[in-house]
N, C-alpha and C positions, 0 to 999 in steps of 0.2 A: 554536240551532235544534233540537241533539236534545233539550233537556231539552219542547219546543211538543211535538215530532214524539211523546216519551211518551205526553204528555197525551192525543196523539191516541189513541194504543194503547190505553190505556186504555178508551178510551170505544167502541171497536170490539165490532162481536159476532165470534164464534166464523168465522159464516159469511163465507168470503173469496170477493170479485167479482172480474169484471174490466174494467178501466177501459181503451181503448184511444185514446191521444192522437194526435188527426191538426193537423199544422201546415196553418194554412187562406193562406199565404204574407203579402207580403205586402201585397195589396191589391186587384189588378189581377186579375182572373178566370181570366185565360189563364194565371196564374201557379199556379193549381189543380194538383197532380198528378191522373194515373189513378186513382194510389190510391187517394189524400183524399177525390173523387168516390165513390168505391165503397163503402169505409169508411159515409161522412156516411148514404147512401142506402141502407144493409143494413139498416135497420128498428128499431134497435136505438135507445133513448132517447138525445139529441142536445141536448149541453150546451155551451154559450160561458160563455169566459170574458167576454169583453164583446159586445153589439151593434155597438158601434159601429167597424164595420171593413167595407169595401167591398164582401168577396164574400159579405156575409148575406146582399145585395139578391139573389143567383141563388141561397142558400137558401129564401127565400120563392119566386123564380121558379117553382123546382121542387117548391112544394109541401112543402120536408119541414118538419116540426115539431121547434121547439127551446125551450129553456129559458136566459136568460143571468142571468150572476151580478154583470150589474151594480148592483143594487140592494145588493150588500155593500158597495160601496162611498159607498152613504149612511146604512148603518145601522154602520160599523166606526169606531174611531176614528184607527188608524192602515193602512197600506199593508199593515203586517203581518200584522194582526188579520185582514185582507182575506182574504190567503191563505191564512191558518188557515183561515178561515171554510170558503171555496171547498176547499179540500182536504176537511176533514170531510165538508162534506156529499156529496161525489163519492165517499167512503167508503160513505157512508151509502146513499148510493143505486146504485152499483154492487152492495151484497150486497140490497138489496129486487128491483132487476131482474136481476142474475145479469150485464150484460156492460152498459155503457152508453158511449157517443164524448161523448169530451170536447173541443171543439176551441178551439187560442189561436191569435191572431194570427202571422204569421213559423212561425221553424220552433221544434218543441217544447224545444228545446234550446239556444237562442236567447235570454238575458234574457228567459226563463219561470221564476219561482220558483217557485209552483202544483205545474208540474212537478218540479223539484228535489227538492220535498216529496216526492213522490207517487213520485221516485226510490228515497230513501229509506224508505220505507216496503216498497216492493216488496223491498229487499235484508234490510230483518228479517223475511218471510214473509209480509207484513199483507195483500198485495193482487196481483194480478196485473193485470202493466202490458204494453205493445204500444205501440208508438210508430211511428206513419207520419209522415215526412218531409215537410217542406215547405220551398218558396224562405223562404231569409230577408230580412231589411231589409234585410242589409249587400250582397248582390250589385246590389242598383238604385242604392243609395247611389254605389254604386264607380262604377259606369256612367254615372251623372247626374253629379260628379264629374269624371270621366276620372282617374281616380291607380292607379296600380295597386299593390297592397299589399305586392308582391313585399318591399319595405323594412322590411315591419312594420306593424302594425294591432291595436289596441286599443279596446273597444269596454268602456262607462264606464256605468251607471247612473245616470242625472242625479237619482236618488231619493237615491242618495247619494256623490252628488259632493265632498262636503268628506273622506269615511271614502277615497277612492279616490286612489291617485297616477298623477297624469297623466305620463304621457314626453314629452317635449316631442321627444324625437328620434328619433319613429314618428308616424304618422297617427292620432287620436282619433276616433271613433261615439260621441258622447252620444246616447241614449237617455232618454225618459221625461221630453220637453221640452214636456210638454201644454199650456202656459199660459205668461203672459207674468210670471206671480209666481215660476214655476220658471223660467223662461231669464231672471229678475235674479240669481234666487240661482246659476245655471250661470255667467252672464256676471261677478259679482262673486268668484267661486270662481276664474275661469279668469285675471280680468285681475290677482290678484295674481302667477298665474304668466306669462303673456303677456306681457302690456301692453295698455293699450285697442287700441292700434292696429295690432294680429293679424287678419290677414283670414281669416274662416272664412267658410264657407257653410252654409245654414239651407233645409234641404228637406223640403219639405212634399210627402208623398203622393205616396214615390219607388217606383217602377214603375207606376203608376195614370196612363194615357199621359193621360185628357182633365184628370187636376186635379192633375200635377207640378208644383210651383213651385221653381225654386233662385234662392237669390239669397247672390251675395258678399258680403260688408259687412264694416269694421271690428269687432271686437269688442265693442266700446261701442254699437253699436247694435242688440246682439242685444235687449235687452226693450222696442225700437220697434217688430219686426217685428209686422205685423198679424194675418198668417195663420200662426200658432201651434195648433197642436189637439192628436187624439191620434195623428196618424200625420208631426209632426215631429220631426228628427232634425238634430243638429249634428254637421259634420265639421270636425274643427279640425285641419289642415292642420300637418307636425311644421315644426321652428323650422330654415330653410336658411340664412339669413344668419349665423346664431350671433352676434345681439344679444344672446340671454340663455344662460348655460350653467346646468347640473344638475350632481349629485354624483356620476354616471356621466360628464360629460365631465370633471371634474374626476379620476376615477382614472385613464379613459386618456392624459388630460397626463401624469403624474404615469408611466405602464407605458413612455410613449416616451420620456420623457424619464433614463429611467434604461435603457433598450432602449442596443444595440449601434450604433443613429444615433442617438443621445440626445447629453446635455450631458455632460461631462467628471467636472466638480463635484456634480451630483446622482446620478450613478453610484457614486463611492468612496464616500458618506456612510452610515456604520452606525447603530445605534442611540444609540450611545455617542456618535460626533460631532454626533449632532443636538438631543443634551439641551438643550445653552446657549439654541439656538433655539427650543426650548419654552417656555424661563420667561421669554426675552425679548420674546415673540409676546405670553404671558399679562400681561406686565408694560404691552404698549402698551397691549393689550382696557382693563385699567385705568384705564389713563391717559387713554384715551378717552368712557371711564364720566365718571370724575371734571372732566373739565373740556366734560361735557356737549354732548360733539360727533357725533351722529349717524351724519353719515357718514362721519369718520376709523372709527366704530366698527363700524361694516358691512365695511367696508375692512380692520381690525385683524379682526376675526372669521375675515377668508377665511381670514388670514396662519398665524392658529391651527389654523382646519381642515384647511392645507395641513400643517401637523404632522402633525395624526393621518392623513391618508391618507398622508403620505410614509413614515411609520413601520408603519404599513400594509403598502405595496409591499413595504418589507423584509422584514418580516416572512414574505407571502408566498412572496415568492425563496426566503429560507430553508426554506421549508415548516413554519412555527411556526402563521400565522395569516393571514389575507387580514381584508379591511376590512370583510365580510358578519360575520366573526367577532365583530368591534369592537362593529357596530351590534347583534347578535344577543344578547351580553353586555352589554351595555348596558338594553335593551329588556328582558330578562328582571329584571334588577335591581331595576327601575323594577317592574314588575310585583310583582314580590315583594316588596320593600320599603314595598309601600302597601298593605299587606292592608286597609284602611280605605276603598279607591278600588276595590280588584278583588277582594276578598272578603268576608269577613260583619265581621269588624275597624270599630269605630268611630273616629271621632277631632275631635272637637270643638270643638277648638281647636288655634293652632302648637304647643305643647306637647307635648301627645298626639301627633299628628301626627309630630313630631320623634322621640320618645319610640318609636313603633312602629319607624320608620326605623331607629334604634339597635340596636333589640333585633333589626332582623329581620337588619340589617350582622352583628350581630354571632352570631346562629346561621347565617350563612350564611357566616363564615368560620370555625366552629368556637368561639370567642372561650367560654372557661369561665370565668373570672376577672376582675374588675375591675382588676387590675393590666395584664391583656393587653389589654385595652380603652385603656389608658393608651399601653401599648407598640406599639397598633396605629397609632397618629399617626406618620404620614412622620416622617423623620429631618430631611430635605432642604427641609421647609417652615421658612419664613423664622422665628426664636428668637420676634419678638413672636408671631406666628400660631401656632406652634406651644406657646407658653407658654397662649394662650389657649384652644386645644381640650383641652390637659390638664387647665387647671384645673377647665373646664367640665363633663368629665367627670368629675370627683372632684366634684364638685359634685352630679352628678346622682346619687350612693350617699349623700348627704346630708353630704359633708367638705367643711362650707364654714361659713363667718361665718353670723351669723345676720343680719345689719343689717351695711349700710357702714362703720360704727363701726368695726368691726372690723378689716376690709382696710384703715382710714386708717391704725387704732392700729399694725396690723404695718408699716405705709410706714413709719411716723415710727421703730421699734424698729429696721428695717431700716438706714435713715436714718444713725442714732444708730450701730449698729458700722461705718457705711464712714467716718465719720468715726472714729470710734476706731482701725480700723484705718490709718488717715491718720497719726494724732496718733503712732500707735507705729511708723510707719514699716515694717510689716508687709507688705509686699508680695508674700508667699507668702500670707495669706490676703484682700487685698484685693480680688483678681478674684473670686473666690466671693461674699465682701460687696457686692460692685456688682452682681453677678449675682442677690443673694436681693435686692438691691434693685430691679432690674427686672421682677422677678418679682411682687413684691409690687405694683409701678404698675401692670401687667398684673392685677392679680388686684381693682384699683378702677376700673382698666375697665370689667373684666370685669359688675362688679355696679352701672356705671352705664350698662350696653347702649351703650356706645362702642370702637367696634375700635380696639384699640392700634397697629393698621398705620395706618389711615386718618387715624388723629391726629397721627402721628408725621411721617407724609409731610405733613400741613398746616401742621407747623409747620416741615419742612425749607421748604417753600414759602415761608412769612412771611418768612423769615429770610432767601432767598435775596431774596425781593422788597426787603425795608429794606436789604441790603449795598447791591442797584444803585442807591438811593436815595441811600445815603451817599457810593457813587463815583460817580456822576451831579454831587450838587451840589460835591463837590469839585474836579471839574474846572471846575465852574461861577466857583466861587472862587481855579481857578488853582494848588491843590495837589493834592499825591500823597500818596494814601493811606499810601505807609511813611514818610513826610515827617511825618503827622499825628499828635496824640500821642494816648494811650488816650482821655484828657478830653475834647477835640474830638469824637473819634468816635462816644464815649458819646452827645455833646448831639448830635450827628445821626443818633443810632439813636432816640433819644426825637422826634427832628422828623420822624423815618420817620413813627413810630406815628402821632402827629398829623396827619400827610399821608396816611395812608391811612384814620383815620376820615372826616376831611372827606370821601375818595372817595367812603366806603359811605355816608353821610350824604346826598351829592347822587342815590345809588342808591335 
């Protein structure tokens, strides 16, 4: 907005007006202050934001003359452009007449952006502003309603409802529900958080006593309602039952339950006893992934995110870090790490893409050398994973094969000394020779874009599937597997395989 609000500057003359904003309420005549009245009628040029709002008609009544800027709104192409527009020219035309009354709906400070602009402007010296008061939408809402906000109240721009987070555990004002195309996109925004069948209320023309309309309804029937226009307004009632929680009721689980009435077990747990439970969380997430099951993995996610806020909590306690810090450090990362996404930075494919991320990880933890780059890879990640991001990186300073040829050729040399070291009986260098040898199958992985973890874990799978095959039909047959001789078992590891193409075959 400040880089708009320059452009405005720029185009300003020398000579500074002044604009005085009167809120015209929000509908209902009687809802007019003294002020507003006196203000409109002091003779001075008399500008709306739009016609179409209730107390123009006792503008007219009394004769005065105005100007509205609703026609910005079919010559702009977006909501923004809008605003520009109408701020510029309220510039423009406060320094031709010297004082001029701007007046918007509700009160000026009220989901008016116009305003906001025109805040700003007044604090870099560009304009002198005056602002008289008016009721706004939210005290007839309350009233039509009956809630009283004492709990909390949040009021949301239905212009841009997907940019905004709702709480579900305070009362919601959507605003700017003119149409029945914006209360699908409000109603579809809302029922991923909700549910369809969240009862809100949808009022039309709150304080305007002969054309108020409220009505309750399910969620899913907000873009049926008929009488939608520009003085509707959504109140979305916060969530009492606790059918659905958020990531605020997940910390204060999380404060009680480590609290002085809390649980025993999640009180003594430090940082250091909660590790196992990190990689065992991340270990299910996976295994959820991998055998394609939705909502084990909704379910495994939570278990994960209860990690990070319980280590969180701790942290707090300790006074290192609270979980505002987590997401804060996080979010900037992201930011930063895509100057391709939030800056002038290109990237035009994963590559590039990947390529900036690296470069930016790596000025942003200091990282001067390719070796440290090497050395920034966790310790603690699993030997395949971890062989794999190394080499990846030595790869990306250009030390690497040229063609797979090559990574085969090293498999087979590798190969070649773990058996030599076999034949010699060496067993002080044959853990190193098995080691460059997994290194090297990692590194033909690596250059056939196949993760070494995710292959490895398919084949402990195969493996474990053909044993239960071979102990299945043996008991079929009446013997026991350590009864059985190597031969036997072989010809039913070979009738595994054949039992399970037929499966994928009838798949």
């Amino acid at each position: 907005m400040k880089e708009k609000l320059s452009k405005l500057i720029v185009n300003m003359e020398v000579n500074m007006g002044k604009i005085t904003v009167v809120g015209l309420g929000p509908g209902d005549v009687s809802s007019l202050t003294l002020g507003a009245i006196e203000i409109i009628g002091n003779g001075n040029k008399v500008f709306l934001r739009t016609e179409k709002h209730p107390t123009v008609e006792y503008l007219d009544q009394k004769g005065i003359e105005y100007n509205s800027y609703d026609y910005a709104y079919e010559i702009e192409a977006s909501f923004e452009k809008v605003y520009e527009h109408i701020t510029q020219d309220l510039v423009t035309k406060s320094q031709k007449h010297g004082h001029i009354t701007y007046c918007v709906p509700g009160h000026p400070l009220v989901a008016e952006k116009t305003v906001a602009m025109l805040i700003s402007l007044e604090k870099q010296g560009k304009i002198e502003l005056e602002i008289v008061p008016g009721l706004s939408f939210i005290e007839p809402i309350i009233l039509a309603v009956g809630h009283d906000p004492i709990n909390g109240l949040k009021v949301i721009d239905g212009l841009n409802i997907k940019e905004i987070s709702v709480d579900i555990n305070i009362d919601c004002i959507i605003t700017q529900v003119y149409d029945k195309m914006r209360a699908s996109e409000v109603k579809l925004a809302l029922a991923e958080i909700y549910g369809d069948e969240h009862e809100i209320y949808v009022i039309s023309s709150a304080g305007i006593k002969k054309d108020e309309e409220i009505v309750k309804i399910p969620l899913y029937e907000l873009d049926r309602v008929d009488n939608i226009g520009y003085l509707t307004s959504i109140y979305v009632p916060r969530v009492k039952d606790k059918s659905i929680y958020d990531i605020y009721d997940l910390i204060r689980i999380m404060e009680k339950l480590r609290g002085e009435e809390g649980c025993p077990w999640d009180a003594e747990q430090t940082h250091v006893s909660l590790r196992e439970y990190i990689i065992e969380e991340a270990y299910e997430v996976v295994d959820a992934i991998n055998n394609e099951d939705m909502d084990a993995l909704a379910d495994e996610l939570g278990d994960l995110l209860l990690q990070v806020v319980f280590q969180s909590q701790i942290g707090k306690e300790e006074g290192y870090f609270n979980f505002w810090d987590v997401t804060t450090n996080i979010c900037k990362k992201l930011i930063y790490r895509h100057p391709h996404v939030f800056l002038d930075k290109t990237a035009d494919n994963v590559y590039e893409a990947l390529k900036n991320w690296n470069d930016m990880k790596a000025e942003e933890k200091n990282i001067k050398t390719y070796t440290e780059r090497l050395k920034d890879i966790p310790k603690s990640l699993p030997s395949l994973m971890r062989s794999y991001k190394v080499q990846q990186r030595a790869a990306d300073v250009g030390f690497d094969w040229e063609h797979v040829n090559g990574a085969i050729e090293k498999l087979h040399e590798e190969l070649n000394e773990v058996i030599q070291e076999i034949e010699n009986n060496n067993k002080e260098n044959l853990e190193l020779e098995i080691g460059d040898l997994i290194f090297a199958i990692v590194n033909v992985s690596r250059f056939l874009n196949i993760n070494p973890e995710n292959a490895i874990n398919k084949t402990i799978e195969k493996f474990v599937e053909r044993f239960e095959f071979i102990e299945t039909e043996s008991k079929k047959m009446g013997k026991n597997l350590k009864e059985m001789s190597l031969e036997d078992m072989d010809f039913m590891w070979e009738k595994a395989k054949i039992h399970k193409n037929k499966k994928n075959d009838k798949k």
